[in-house]
C-alpha positions in Angstrom: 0.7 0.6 11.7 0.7 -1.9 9.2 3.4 -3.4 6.6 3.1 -3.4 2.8 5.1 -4.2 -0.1 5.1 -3.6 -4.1 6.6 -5.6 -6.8 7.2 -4.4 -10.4 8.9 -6.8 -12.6 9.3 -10.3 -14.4 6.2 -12.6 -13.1 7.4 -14.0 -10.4 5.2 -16.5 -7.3 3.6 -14.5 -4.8 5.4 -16.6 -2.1 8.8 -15.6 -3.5 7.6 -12.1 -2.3 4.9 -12.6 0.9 5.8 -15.9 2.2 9.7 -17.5 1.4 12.2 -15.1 1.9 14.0 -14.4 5.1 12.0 -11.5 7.5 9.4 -11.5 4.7 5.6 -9.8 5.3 4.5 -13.2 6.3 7.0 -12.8 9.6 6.7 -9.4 9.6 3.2 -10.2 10.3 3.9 -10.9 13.8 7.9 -9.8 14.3 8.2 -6.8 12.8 11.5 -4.5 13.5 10.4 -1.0 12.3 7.2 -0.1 13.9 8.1 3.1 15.4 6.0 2.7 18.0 2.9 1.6 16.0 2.1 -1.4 17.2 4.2 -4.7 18.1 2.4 -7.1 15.5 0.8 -6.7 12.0 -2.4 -9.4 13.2 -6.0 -8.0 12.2 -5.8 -9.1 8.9 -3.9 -9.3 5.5 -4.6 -9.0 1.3 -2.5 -9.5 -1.8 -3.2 -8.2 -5.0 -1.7 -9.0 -8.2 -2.0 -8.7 -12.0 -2.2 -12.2 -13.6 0.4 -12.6 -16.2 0.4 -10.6 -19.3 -2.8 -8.7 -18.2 -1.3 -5.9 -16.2 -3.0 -2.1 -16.7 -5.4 -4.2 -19.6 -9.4 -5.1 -19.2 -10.0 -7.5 -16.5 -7.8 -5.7 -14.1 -5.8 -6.7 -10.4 -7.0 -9.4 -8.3 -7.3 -9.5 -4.8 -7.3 -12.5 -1.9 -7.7 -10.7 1.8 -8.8 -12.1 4.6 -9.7 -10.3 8.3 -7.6 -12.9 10.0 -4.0 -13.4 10.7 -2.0 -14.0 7.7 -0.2 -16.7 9.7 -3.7 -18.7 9.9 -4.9 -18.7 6.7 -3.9 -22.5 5.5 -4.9 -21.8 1.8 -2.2 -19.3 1.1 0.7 -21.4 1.0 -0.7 -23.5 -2.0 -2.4 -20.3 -3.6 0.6 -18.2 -2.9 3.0 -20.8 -4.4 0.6 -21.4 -8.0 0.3 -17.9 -8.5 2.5 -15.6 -10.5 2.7 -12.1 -11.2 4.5 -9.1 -12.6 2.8 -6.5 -10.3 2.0 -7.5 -7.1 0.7 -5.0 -4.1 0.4 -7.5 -0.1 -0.1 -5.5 3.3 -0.6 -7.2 7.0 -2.7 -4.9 9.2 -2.6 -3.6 12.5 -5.7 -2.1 13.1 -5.6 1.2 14.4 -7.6 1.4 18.0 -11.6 2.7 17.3 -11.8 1.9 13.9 -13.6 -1.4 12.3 -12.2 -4.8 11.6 -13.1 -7.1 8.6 -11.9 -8.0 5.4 -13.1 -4.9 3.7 -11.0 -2.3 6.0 -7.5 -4.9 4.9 -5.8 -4.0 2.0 -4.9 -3.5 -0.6 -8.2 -1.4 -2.0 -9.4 -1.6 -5.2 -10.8 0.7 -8.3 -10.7 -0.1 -11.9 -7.3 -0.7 -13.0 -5.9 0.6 -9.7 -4.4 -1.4 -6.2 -3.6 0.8 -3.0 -2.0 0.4 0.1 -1.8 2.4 3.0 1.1 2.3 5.9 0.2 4.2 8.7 -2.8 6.5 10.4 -4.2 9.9 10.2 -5.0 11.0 13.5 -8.0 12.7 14.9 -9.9 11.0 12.1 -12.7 11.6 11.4 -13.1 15.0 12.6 -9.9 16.0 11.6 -10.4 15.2 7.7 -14.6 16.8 7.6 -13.1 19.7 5.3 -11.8 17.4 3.1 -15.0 14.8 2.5 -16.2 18.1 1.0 -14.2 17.3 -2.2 -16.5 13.7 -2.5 -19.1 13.1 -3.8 -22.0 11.9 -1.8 -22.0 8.7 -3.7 -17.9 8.2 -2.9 -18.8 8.6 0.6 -21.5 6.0 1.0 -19.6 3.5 -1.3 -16.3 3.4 1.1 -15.4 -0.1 1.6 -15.0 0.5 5.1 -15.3 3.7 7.8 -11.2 4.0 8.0 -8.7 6.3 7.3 -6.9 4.0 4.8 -10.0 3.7 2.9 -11.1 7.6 3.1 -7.6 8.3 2.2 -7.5 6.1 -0.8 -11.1 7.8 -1.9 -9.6 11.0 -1.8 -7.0 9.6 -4.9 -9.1 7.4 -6.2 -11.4 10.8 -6.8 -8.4 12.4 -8.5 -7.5 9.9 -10.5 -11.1 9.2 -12.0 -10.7 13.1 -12.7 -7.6 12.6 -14.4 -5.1 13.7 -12.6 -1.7 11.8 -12.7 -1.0 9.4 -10.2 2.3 10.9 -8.5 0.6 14.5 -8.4 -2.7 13.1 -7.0 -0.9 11.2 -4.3 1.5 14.1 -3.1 -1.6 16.5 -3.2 -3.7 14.4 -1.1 -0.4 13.8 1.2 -0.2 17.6 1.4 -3.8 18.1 2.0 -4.0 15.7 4.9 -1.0 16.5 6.5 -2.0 20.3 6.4 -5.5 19.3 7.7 -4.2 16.5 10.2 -0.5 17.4 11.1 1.4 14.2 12.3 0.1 12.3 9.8 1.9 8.8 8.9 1.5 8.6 5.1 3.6 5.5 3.7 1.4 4.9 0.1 1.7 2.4 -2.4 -0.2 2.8 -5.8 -0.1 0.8 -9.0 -1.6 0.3 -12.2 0.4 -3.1 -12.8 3.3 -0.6 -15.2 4.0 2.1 -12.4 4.6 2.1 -8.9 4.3 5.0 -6.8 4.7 5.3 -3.2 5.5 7.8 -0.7 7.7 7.9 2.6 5.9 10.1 5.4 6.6 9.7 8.9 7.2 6.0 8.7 9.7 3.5 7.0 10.2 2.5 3.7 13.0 0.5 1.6 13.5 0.2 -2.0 15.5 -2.6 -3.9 16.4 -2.2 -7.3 17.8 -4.4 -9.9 18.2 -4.3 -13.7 14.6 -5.2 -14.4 12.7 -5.1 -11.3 11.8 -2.7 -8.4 10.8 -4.0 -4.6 9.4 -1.2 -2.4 8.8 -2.7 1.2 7.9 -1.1 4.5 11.0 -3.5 6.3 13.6 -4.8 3.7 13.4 -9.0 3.4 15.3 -11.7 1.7 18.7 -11.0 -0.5 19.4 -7.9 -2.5 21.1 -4.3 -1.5 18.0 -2.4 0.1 17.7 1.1 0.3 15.8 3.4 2.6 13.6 5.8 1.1 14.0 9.5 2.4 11.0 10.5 5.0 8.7 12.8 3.0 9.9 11.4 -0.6 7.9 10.8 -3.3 9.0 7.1 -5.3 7.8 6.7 -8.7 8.9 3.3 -10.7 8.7 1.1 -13.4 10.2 -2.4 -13.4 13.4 -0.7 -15.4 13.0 2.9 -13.3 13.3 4.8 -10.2 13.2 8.0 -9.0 12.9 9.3 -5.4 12.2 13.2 -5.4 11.6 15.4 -1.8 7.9 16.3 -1.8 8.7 19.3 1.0 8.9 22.1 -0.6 6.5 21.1 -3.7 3.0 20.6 -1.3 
């Protein structure tokens, strides 16, 4: 499994988020406390995306820094981390799942247009189990995967519905619904964005929300100050930086 985080709200440094605060994703990295068995350390690589300041959701779009190495090696960050500042912010550390490729394309978060995703978890049988479901790609979707993972499939599988115009919090509980129906056991934890909304889901793995008067933190472990909340397994989060709501999604797939 890996650990991710999403950040609505005033611009703030991405260190205040990934690297300062007490248990934060930079220690999670290698001393996590929720893994449920998925791992013992978040080592085989890392990325941060953010929104530069007053450009969230416009032209121009997120920008990403990963790296396929441990975040805990990387000497740039610290200076880069600490000179950057953002509203909307998505950062993961991965623990690559066993049998499927390394490298800076397979961390994320991933990428489309206006779009940054993260994905918490695994599908298992993968490949196999997910063939019906490539059906809905195109061919061109396919060969354009940044890398041959589940994350990745999973996020062209939204990414598809979103292009199609579908919004984001029915895409992402309909391709949770689909996978889980095609792949049961299935650990779905999601973060999506558009630098304005936030939506993420908790499926078969942990998730935390912290909420203030003008901001919204969603974390797979909670970290630094603040009342943190965990997220309901199988929920469905969808926030701005002045909203939340947390719905069931059984009983709506």
């Amino acid at each position: 499994m890996c650990r991710h985080l999403g950040y609505l709200g005033p611009p703030v440094t991405l260190a205040s988020l990934v690297l300062d605060p007490a248990h934060s994703l930079y220690e999670q990295s290698w001393a996590p406390s929720d893994m449920r068995a998925g791992g013992t350390v978040n080592a085989d690589g890392f990325g941060i995306g953010w929104y530069p300041e007053g450009d969230a959701a416009v032209s121009g779009g997120p920008v990403r820094y990963r790296r396929d190495v441990p975040i805990w090696t990387d000497e740039n960050l610290p200076g880069l981390a600490r000179s950057i500042r953002s509203g909307a912010v998505v950062a993961a550390v991965r623990n690559g799942t066993v049998g499927m490729p390394y490298g800076q394309s397979a961390s994320a978060p991933f990428a489309s247009d206006h779009w940054l995703f993260s994905h918490n978890g695994r599908i298992p049988g993968w490949p196999e189990t997910t063939l019906k479901l490539a059906e809905q790609l195109p061919v061109a979707d396919l060969l354009g995967l940044d890398a041959p993972t589940d994350s990745v499939f999973l996020w062209a599988l939204i990414a598809r519905r979103l292009h199609d115009g579908v919004p984001p919090a029915d895409a992402v509980a309909a391709v949770v619904g689909e996978v889980e129906a095609a792949a049961p056991g299935s650990r779905l934890n999601i973060l999506l964005t558009d630098g304005e909304q936030l939506i993420a889901t908790a499926w078969t793995h942990s998730l935390q929300v912290k909420k203030t008067n003008h901001s919204v933190t969603v974390a797979s472990e909670p970290f630094g100050d603040g009342e943190w909340h965990a997220v309901p397994d199988r929920s469905l989060l969808v926030a701005t930086a002045t909203t939340l709501q947390v719905t069931p999604m059984e009983g709506q797939l």
